[in-house]
C-alpha positions as a LaTeX table, in Angstrom:
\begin{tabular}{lrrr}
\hline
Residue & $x$ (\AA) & $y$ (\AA) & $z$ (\AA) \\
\hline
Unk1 & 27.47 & 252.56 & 111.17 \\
Unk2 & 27.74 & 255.75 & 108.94 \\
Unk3 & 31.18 & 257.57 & 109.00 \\
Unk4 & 31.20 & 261.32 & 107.87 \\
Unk5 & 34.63 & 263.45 & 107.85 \\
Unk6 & 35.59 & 266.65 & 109.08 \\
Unk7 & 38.70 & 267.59 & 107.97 \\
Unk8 & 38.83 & 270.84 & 109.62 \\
Unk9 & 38.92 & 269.25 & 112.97 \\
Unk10 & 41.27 & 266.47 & 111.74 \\
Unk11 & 38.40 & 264.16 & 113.01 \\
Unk12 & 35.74 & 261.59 & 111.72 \\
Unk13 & 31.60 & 261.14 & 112.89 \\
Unk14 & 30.29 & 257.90 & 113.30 \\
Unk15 & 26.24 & 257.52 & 113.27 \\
Unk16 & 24.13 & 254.63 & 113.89 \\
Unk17 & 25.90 & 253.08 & 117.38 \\
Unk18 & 23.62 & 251.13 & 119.55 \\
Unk19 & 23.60 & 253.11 & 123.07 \\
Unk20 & 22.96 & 251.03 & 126.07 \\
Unk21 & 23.98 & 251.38 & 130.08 \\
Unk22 & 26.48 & 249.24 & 131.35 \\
Unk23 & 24.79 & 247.13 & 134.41 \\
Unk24 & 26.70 & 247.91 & 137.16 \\
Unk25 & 25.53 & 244.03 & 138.57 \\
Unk26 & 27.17 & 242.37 & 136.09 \\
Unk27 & 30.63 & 241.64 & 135.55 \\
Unk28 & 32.33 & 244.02 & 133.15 \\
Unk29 & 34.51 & 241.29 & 131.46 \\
Unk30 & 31.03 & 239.13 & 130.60 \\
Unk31 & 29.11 & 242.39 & 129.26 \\
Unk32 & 31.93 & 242.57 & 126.45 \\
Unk33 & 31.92 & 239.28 & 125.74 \\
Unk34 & 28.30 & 238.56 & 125.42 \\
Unk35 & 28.35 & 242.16 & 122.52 \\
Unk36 & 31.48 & 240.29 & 120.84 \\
Unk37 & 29.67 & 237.65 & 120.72 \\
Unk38 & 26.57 & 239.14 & 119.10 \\
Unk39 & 28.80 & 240.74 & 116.51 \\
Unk40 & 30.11 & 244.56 & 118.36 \\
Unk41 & 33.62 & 244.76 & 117.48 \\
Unk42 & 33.86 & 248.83 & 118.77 \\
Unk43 & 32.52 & 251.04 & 120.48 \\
Unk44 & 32.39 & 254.35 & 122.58 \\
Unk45 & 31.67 & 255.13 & 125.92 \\
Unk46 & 30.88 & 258.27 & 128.15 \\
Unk47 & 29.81 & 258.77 & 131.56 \\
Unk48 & 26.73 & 260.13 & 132.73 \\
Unk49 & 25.52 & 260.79 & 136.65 \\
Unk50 & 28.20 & 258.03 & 137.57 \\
Unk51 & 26.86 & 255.14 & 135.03 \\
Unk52 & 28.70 & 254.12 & 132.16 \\
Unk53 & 26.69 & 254.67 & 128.24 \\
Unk54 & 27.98 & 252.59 & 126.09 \\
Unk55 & 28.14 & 252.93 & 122.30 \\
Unk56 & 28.51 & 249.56 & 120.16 \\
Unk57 & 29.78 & 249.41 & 116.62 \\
Unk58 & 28.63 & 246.49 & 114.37 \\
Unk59 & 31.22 & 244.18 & 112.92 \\
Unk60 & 34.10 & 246.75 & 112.93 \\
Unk61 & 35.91 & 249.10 & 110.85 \\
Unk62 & 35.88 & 247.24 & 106.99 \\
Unk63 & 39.24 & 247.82 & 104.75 \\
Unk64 & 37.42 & 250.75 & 102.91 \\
Unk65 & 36.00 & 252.35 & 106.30 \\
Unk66 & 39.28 & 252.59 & 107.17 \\
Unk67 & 41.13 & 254.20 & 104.30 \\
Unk68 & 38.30 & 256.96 & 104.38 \\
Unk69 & 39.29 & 257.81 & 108.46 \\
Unk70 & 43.22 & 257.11 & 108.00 \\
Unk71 & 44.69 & 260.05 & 110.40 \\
Unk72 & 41.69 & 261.16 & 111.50 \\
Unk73 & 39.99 & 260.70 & 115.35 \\
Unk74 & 36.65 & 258.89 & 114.86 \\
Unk75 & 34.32 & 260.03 & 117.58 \\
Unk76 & 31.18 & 258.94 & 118.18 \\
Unk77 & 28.93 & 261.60 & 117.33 \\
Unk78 & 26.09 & 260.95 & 119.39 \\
Unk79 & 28.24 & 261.12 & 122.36 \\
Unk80 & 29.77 & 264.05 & 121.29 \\
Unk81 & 26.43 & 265.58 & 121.90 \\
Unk82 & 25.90 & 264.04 & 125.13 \\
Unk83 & 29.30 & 265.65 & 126.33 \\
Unk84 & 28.92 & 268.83 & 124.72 \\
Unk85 & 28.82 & 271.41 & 127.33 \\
Unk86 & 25.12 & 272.84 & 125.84 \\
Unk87 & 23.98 & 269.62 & 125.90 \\
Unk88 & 25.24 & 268.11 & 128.84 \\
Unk89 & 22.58 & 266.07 & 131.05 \\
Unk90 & 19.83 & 268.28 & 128.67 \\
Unk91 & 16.74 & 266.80 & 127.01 \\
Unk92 & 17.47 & 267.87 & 123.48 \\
Unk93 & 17.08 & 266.94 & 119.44 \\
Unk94 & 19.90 & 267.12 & 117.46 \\
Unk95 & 19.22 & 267.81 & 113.39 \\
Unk96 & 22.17 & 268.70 & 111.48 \\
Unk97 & 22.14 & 268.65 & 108.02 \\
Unk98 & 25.46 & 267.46 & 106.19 \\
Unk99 & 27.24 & 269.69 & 103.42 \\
Unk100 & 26.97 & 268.84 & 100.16 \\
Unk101 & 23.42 & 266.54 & 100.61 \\
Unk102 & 21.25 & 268.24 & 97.80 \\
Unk103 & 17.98 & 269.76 & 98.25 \\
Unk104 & 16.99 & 266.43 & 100.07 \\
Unk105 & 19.05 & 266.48 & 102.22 \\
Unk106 & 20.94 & 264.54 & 104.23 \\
Unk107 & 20.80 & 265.06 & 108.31 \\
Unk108 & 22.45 & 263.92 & 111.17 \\
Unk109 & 19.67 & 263.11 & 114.18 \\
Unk110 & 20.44 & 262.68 & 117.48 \\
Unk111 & 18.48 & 262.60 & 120.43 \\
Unk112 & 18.87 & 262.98 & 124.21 \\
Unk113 & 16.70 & 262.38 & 127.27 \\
Unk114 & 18.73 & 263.70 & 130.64 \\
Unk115 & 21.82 & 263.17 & 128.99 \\
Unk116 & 21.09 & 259.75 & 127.79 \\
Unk117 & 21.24 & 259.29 & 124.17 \\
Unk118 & 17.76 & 257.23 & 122.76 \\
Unk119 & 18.48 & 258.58 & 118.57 \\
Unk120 & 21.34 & 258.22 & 116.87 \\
Unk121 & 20.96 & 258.14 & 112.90 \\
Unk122 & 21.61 & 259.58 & 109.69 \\
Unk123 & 18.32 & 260.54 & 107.64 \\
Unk124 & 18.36 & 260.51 & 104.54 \\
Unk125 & 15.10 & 262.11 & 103.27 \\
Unk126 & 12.43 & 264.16 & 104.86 \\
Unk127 & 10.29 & 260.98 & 106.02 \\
Unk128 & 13.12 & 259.18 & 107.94 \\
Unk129 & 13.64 & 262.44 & 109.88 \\
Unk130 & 9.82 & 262.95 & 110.29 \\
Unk131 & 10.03 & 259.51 & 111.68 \\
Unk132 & 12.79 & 259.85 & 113.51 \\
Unk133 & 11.39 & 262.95 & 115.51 \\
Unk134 & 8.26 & 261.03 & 116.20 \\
Unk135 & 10.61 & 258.43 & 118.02 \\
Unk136 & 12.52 & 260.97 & 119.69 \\
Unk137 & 9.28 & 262.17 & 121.38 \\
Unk138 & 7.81 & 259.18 & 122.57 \\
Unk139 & 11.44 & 258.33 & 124.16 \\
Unk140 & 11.34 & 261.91 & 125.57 \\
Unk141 & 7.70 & 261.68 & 126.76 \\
Unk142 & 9.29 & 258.79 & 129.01 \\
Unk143 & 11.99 & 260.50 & 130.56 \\
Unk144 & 10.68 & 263.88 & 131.16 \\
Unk145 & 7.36 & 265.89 & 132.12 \\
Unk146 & 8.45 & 268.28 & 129.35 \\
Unk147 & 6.29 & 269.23 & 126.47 \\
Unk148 & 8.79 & 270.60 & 124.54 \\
Unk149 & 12.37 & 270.60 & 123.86 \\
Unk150 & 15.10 & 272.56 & 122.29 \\
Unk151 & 16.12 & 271.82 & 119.02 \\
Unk152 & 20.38 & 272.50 & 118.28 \\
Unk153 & 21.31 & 271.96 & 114.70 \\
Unk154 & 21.02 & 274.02 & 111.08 \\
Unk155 & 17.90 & 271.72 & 109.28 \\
Unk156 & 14.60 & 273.09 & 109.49 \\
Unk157 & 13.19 & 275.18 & 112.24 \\
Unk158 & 15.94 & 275.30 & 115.66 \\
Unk159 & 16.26 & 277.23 & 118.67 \\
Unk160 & 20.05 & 277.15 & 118.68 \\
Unk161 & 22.78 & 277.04 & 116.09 \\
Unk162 & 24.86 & 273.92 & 116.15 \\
Unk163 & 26.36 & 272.30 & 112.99 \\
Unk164 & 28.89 & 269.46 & 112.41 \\
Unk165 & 32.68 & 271.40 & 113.31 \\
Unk166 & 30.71 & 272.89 & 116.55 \\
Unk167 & 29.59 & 269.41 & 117.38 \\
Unk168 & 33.03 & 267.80 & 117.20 \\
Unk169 & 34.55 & 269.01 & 120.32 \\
Unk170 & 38.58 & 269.77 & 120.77 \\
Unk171 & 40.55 & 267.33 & 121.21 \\
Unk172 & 42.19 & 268.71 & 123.91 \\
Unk173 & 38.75 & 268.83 & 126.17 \\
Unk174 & 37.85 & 265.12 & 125.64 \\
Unk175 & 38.81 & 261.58 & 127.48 \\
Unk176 & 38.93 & 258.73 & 125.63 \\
Unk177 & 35.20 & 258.33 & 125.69 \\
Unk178 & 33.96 & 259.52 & 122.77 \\
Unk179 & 36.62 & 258.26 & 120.59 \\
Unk180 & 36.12 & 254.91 & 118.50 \\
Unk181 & 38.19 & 252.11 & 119.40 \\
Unk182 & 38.28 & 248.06 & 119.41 \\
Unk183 & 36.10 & 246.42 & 122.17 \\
Unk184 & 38.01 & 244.48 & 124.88 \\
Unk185 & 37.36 & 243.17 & 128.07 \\
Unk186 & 39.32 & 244.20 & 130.83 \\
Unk187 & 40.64 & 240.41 & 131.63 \\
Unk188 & 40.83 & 237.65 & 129.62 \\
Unk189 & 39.51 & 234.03 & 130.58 \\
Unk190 & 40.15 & 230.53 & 129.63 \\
Unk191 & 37.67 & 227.90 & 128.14 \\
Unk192 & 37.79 & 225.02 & 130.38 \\
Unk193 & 35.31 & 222.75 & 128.28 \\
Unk194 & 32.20 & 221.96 & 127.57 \\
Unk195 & 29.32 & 220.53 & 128.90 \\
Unk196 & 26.86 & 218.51 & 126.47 \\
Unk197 & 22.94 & 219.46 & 127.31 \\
Unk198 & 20.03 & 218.69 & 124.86 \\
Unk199 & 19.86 & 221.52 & 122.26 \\
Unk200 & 16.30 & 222.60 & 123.00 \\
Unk201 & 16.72 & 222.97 & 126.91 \\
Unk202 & 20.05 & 224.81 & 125.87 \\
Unk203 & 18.45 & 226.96 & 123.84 \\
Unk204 & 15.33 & 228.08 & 126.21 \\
Unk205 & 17.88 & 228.56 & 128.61 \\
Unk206 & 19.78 & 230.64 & 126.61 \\
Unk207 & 16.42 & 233.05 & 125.30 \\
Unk208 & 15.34 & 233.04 & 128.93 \\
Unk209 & 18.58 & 234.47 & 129.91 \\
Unk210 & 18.83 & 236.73 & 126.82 \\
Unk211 & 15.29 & 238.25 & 127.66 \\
Unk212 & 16.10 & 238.86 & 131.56 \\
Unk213 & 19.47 & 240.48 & 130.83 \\
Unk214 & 17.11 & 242.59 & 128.42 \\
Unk215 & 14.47 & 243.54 & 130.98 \\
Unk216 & 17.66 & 244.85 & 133.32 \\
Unk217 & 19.15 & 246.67 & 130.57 \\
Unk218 & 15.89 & 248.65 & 129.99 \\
Unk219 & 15.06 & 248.97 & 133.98 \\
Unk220 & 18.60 & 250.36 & 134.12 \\
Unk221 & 17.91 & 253.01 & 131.49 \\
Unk222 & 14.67 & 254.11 & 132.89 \\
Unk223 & 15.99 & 254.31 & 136.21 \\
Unk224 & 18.83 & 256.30 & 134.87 \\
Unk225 & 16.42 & 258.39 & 133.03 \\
Unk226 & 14.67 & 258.93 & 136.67 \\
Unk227 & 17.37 & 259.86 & 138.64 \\
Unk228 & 18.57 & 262.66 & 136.17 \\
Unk229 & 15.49 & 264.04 & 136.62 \\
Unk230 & 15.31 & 268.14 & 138.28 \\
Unk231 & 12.79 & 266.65 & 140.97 \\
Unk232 & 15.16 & 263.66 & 142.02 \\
Unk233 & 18.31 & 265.05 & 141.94 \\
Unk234 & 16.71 & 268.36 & 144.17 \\
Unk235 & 15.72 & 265.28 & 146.42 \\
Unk236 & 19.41 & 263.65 & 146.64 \\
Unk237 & 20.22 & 267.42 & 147.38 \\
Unk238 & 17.81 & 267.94 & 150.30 \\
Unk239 & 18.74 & 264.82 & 151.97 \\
Unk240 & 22.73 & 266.09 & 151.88 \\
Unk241 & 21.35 & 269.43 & 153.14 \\
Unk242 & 19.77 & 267.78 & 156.65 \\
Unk243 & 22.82 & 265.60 & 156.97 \\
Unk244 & 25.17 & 268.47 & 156.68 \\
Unk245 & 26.33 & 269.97 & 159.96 \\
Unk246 & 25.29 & 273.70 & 160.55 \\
Unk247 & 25.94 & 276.19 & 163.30 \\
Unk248 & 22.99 & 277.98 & 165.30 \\
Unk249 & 23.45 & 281.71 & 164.48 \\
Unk250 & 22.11 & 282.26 & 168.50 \\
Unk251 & 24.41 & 279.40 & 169.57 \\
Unk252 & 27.55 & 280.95 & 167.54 \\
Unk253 & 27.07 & 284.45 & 168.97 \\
Unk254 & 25.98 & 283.50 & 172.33 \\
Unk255 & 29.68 & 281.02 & 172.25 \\
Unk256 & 31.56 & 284.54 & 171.05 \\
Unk257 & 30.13 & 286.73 & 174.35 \\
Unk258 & 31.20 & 284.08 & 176.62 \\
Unk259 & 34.74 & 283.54 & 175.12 \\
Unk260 & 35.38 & 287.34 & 174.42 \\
Unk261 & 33.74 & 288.48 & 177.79 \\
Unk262 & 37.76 & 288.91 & 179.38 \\
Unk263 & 39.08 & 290.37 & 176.00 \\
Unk264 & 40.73 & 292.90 & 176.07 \\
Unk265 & 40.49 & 296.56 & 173.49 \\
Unk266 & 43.68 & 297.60 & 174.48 \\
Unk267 & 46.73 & 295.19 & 174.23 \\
Unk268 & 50.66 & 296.66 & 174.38 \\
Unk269 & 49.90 & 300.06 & 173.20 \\
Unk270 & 47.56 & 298.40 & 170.33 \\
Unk271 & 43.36 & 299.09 & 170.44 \\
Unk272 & 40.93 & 296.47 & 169.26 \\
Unk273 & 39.39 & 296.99 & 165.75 \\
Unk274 & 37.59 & 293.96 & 164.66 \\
Unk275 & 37.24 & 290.21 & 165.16 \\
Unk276 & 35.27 & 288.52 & 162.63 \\
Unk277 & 33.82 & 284.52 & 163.06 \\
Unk278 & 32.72 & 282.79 & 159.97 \\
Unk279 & 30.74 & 279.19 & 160.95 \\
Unk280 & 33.90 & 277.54 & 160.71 \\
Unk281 & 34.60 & 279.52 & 163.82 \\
Unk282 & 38.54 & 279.91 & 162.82 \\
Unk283 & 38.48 & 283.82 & 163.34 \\
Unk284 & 40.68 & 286.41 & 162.23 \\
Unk285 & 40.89 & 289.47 & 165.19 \\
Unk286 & 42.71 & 293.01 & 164.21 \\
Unk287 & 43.99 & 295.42 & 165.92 \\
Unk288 & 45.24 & 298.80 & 165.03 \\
Unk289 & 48.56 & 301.16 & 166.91 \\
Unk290 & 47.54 & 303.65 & 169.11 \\
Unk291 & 48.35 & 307.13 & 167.96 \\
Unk292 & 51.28 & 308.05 & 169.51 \\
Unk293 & 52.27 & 305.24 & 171.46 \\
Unk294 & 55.27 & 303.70 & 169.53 \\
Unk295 & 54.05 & 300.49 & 170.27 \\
Unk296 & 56.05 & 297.66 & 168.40 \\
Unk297 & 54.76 & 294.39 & 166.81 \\
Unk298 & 57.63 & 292.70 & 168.93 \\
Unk299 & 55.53 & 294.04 & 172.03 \\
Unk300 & 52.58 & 292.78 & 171.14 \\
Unk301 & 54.01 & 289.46 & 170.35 \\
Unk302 & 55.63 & 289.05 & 173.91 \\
Unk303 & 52.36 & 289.80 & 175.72 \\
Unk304 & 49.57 & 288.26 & 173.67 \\
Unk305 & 48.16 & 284.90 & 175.01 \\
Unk306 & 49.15 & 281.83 & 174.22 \\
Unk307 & 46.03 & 280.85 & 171.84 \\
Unk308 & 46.57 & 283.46 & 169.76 \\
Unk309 & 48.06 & 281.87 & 166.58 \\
Unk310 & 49.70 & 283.45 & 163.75 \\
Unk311 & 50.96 & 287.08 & 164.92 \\
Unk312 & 51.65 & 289.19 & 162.20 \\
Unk313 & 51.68 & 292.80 & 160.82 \\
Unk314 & 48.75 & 293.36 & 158.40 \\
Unk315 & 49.86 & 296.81 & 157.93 \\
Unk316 & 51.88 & 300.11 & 158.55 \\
Unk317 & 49.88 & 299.96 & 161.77 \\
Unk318 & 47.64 & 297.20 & 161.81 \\
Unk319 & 48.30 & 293.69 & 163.70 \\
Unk320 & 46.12 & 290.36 & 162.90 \\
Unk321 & 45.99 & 287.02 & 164.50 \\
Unk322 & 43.86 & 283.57 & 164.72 \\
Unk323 & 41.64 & 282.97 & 167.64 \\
Unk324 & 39.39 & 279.38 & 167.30 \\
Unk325 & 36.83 & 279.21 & 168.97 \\
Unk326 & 34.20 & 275.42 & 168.89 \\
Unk327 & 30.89 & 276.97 & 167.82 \\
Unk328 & 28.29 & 273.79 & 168.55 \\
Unk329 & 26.98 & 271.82 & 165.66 \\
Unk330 & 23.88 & 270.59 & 164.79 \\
Unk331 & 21.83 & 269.33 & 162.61 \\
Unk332 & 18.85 & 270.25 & 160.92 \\
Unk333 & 15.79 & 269.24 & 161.87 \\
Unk334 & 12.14 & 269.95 & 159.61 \\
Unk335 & 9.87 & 269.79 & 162.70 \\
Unk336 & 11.53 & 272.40 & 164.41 \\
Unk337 & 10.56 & 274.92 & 161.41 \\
Unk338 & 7.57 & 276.85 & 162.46 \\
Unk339 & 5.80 & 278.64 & 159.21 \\
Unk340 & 7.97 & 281.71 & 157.79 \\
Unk341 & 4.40 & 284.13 & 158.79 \\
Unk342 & 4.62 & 282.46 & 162.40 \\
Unk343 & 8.39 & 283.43 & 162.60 \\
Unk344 & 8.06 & 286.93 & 161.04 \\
Unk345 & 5.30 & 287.50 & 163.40 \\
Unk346 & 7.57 & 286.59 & 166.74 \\
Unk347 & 10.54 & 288.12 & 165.76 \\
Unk348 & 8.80 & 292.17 & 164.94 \\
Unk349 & 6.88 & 291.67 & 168.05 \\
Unk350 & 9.67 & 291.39 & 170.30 \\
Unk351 & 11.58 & 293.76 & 167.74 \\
Unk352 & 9.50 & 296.33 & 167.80 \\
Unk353 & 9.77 & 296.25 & 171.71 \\
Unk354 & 13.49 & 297.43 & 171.22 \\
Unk355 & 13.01 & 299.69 & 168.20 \\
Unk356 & 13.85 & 302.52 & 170.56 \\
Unk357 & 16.71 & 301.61 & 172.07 \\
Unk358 & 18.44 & 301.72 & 168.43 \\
Unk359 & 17.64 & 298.01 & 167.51 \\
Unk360 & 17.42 & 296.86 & 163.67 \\
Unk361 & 17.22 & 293.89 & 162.10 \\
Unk362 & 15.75 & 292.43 & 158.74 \\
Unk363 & 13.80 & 289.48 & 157.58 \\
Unk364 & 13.61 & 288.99 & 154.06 \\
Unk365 & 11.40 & 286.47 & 152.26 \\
Unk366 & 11.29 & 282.81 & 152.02 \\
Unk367 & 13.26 & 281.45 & 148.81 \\
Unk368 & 14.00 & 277.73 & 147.99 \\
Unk369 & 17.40 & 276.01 & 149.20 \\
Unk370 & 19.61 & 273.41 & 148.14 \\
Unk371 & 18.67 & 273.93 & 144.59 \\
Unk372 & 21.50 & 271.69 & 142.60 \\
Unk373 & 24.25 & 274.05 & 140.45 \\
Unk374 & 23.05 & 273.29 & 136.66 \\
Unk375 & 19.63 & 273.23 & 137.50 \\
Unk376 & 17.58 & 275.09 & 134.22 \\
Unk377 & 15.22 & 277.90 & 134.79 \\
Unk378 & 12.70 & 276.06 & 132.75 \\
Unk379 & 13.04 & 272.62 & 135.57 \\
Unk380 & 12.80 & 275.70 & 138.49 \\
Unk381 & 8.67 & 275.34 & 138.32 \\
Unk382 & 8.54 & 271.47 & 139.24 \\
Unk383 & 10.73 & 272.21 & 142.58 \\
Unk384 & 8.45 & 275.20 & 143.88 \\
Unk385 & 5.71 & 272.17 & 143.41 \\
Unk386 & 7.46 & 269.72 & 145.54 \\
Unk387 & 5.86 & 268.95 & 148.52 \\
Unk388 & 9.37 & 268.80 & 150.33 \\
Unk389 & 10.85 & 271.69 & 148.67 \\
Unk390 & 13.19 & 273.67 & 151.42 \\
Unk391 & 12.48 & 277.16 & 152.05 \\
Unk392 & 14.49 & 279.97 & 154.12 \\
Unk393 & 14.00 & 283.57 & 155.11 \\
Unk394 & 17.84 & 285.50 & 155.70 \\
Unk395 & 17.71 & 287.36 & 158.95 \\
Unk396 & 20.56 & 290.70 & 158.73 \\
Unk397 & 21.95 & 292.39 & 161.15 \\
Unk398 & 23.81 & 295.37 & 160.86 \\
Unk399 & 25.73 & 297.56 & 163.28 \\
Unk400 & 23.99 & 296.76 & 166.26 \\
Unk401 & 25.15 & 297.12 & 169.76 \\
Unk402 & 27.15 & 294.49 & 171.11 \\
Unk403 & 25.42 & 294.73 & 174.83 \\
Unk404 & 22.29 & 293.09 & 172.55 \\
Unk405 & 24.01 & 289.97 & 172.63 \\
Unk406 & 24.36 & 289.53 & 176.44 \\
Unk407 & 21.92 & 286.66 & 178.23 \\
Unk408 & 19.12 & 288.74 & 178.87 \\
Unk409 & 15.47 & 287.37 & 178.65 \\
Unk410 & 14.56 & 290.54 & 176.16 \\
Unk411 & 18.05 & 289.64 & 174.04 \\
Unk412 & 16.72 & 289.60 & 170.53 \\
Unk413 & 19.53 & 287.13 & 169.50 \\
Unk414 & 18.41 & 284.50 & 172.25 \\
Unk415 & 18.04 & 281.25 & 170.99 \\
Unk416 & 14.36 & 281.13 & 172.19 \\
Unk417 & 13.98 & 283.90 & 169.41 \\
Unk418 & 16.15 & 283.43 & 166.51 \\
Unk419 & 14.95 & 279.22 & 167.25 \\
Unk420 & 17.33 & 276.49 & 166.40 \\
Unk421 & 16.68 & 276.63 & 163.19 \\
Unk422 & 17.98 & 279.79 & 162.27 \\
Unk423 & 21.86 & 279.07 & 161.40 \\
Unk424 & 24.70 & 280.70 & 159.81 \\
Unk425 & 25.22 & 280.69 & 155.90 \\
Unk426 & 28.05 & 278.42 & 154.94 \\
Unk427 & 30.07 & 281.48 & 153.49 \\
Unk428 & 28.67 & 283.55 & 156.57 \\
Unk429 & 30.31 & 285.08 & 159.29 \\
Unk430 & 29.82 & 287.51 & 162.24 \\
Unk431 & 31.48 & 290.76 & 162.64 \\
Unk432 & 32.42 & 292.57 & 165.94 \\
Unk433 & 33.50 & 295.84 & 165.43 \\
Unk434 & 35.41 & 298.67 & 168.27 \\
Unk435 & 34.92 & 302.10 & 167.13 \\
Unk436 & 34.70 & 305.02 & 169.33 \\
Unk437 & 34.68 & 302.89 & 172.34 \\
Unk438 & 31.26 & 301.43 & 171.03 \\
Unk439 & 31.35 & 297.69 & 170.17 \\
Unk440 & 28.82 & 297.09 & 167.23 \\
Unk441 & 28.36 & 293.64 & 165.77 \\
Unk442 & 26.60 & 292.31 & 162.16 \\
Unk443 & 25.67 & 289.05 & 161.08 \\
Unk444 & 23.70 & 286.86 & 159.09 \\
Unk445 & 21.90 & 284.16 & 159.25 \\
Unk446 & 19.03 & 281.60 & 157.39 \\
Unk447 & 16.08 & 280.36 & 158.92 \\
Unk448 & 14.29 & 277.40 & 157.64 \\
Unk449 & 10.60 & 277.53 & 157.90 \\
Unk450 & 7.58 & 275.54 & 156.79 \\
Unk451 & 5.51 & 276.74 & 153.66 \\
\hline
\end{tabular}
């Protein structure tokens, strides 16, 4: 382990750690013991897509090691970069070259595939960071479909600036992870005694054991590698997006004409001004005085029904109040979607029909779904390729006549148009709107579709 201060961040680097992924199938308590027993005295730790990286320090801090760090927080530099929020879950190489190191100089390398660190050294000459870029790309050439990979750091040719005080990161962002400290387990345990066995059975035993525990460890880190990975975590995120419950736009609209059919747009001197439904269905209705009538809010409270919840002045002259109403849920379903030209097709057909009666609508164009947040514009290429990718066109709806929205064969909101897969946005909502004794409503939905 190398050990390199930074005094301006009151904090120490440590280089060299053996990274490995804590095996989730094996007791933590005999993990520790087995790396105390092959000589790790410290180490670091961070977490990464819910498993545990590990950090292991050699034989401990030495008398002189010590002195040199008195006062200071010794982090783990390679997890440092793993954490850092550039960095984070990136495939990236680290080179940063240390002050003071001569012409030759002296650089810090770190590497990272998904997030999980595979370099962490000091270099000090040209050929041990020639060599330890060649490693860094057969490690990456593993983990990734990438060809090439940004470079952070101040040594040689980078695409972003990084050096040692931007690597360290404030203390008051960081757990305990990244910070040096003694090795323990979590619970002790007691000898209870020994068994003699013949030395050489003992000892295949013990190299057979040592070499499965080995082949786990390294299936563990591939398969970590794997599942940080754009392709399988957009997978993880389509399968959440089919077992989330949505609401049928049709369903959600054809549920507000039945349960608003008896409402009234004039209540206690007070005239109907909007009622708006997000998927959710808890909806928020508003109605506004009528000039003149000296209608009080006390009025309207004593003769409103008894579902509606929350009576209360919005304004000088404006009233609001909760309605629920139980829009159906569903799920979605993939062979339901018809092809985004097949559904584009039906729904101008039969819109067209009603074009001059006043009807308007809009279909815009397929785009991909469920795309995770983080996700890099660079990873965007390898999702369009997928041959599960999920793929929506928005349907608007804006201003349109209310009397649409009634069960008529021609409606072009029935659910034999719109289809069951058209449903609400999560953060959607539909709008009725009184005006000039007109009732208008918008709305917007997504339809899923087939490629």
């Amino acid at each position: 382990m190398d050990l390199l201060r930074v005094p301006s961040k009151k904090a120490a680097l440590a280089f060299g750690l053996k990274w490995t992924v804590l095996d989730p199938f094996e007791r933590f308590h005999q993990q520790v013991s087995r790396w105390r027993a092959e000589g790790y005295q410290e180490h670091a730790r961070y977490s990464l897509s819910g498993d545990q990286i590990y950090g292991l320090v050699k034989d401990g801090f030495g008398e002189q090691e010590k002195q040199q760090v008195r006062g200071l927080r010794v982090l783990a530099a390679a997890a440092c970069a793993a954490m850092h929020p550039k960095l984070k879950g990136q495939t990236a190489f680290v080179a940063i070259a240390l002050p003071g190191s001569g012409a030759d100089s002296t650089v810090a390398a770190i590497g990272l595939v998904r997030g999980m660190v595979v370099l962490d050294q000091l270099c000090r000459n040209g050929a041990q960071l020639s060599e330890a870029r060649q490693s860094f790309a057969r490690h990456a050439a593993v983990g990734s479909t990438e060809q090439e990979y940004p470079v952070y750091g101040n040594s040689g040719q980078v695409h972003h600036d990084l050096d040692l005080e931007g690597l360290v990161l404030p203390a008051g962002t960081l757990s305990q992870g990244p910070v040096i400290r003694p090795l323990r387990a979590k619970r002790g345990f007691k000898v209870a005694g020994l068994i003699a066995v013949p030395c050489l059975l003992a000892a295949v035993s013990v190299a057979a054991l040592n070499s499965h525990r080995s082949d786990l460890q390294q299936r563990a880190q591939v398969a970590l590698l794997e599942r940080n990975k754009p392709e399988a975590k957009y997978r993880e995120a389509i399968q959440a997006l089919l077992q989330r419950p949505v609401v049928s736009l049709s369903a959600a609209i054809e549920t507000m004409r039945d349960a608003l059919a008896d409402f009234p747009l004039v209540h206690a001197g007070w005239e109907l001004t909007r009622i708006t439904c997000p998927s959710s269905g808890d909806c928020s209705v508003q109605f506004k005085r009528l000039g003149g009538s000296g209608a009080s809010l006390e009025e309207f409270r004593l003769n409103a029904a008894p579902h509606w919840r929350g009576i209360s002045a919005s304004g000088q002259d404006e009233v609001t109040f909760a309605l629920k109403l139980d829009f159906p849920q569903s799920k979605l379903r993939r062979e339901a979607w018809i092809s985004s030209i097949a559904f584009r097709d039906r729904c101008f057909e039969s819109w067209q029909f009603l074009e001059p009666g006043g009807w308007r609508a809009e279909v815009g164009n397929a785009a991909i779904q469920a795309v995770p947040a983080g996700t890099l514009q660079k990873d965007m290429a390898s999702l369009y390729g997928l041959p599960d990718a999920v793929y929506a066109m928005p349907v608007v709806i804006t201003n349109q006549a209310w009397w649409y929205a009634k069960a008529d064969p021609d409606s072009p909101v029935r659910p034999s148009m719109l289809g069951e897969s058209t449903v609400m946005e999560a953060d959607g909502q539909i709008e009725l709107t009184h005006s000039n004794k007109q009732i208008t409503f918008s709305a917007r939905g997504l339809t899923y579709v087939q490629r």
